[in-house]
C-alpha positions as CSV (number, residue, x, y, z in Angstrom):
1,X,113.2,120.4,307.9
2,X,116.0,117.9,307.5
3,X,116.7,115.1,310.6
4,X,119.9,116.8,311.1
5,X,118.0,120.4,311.6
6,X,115.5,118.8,313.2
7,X,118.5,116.9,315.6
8,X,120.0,120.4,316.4
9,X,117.1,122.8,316.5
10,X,114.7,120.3,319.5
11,X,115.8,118.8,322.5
12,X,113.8,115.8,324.0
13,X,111.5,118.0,326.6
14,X,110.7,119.1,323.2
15,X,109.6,116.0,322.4
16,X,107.7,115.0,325.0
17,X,105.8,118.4,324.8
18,X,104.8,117.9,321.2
19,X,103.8,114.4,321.7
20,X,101.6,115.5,324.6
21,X,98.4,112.5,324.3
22,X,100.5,110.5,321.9
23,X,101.6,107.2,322.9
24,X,105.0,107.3,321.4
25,X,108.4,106.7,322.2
26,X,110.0,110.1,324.2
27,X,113.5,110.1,323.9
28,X,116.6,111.6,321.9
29,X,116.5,108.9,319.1
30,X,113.3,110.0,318.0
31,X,113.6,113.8,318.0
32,X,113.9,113.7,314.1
33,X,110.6,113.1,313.5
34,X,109.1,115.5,316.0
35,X,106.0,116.9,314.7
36,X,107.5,120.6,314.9
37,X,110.1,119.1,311.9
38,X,107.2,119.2,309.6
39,X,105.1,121.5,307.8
40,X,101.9,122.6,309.6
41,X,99.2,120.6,308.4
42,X,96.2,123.7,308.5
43,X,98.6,125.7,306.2
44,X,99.2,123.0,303.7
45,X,95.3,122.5,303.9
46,X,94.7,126.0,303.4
47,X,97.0,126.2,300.5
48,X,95.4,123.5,298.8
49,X,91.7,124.9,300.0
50,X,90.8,124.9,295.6
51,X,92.0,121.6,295.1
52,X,90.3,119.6,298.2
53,X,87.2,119.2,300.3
54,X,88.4,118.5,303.4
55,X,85.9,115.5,304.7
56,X,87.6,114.2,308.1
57,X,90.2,115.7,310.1
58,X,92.1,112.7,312.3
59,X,94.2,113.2,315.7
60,X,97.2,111.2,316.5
61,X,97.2,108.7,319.0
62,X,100.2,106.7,318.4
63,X,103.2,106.4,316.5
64,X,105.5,103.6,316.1
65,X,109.1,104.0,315.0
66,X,111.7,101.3,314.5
């Protein structure tokens, strides 16, 4: 979704929530890139399954923005 969509539609307990084991900034200017803005990962993989062998799946620990 757009950072505007993502600005109206998630509020920052929303954020801290999502980020839950992320070390990560928690507050309103970051609520355009919460991970619910995005497409779900396991259904992009699935949609892709004929085009990739999945090898490694990696977890978030930090993200840095700014």
């Amino acid at each position: 979704m757009s950072r505007t969509a993502a600005e109206k539609q998630f509020t920052e307990a929303d954020v801290v929530k999502q980020t839950q084991g992320v070390i990560c900034r928690k507050d309103k200017g970051i609520i355009d890139e919460i991970p619910g803005a995005y497409k779900d990962i396991d259904q992009v993989m699935a949609n892709q399954v004929d085009l990739v062998d999945v090898v490694h799946t990696l977890k978030q620990v930090v993200c840095v923005k700014g």
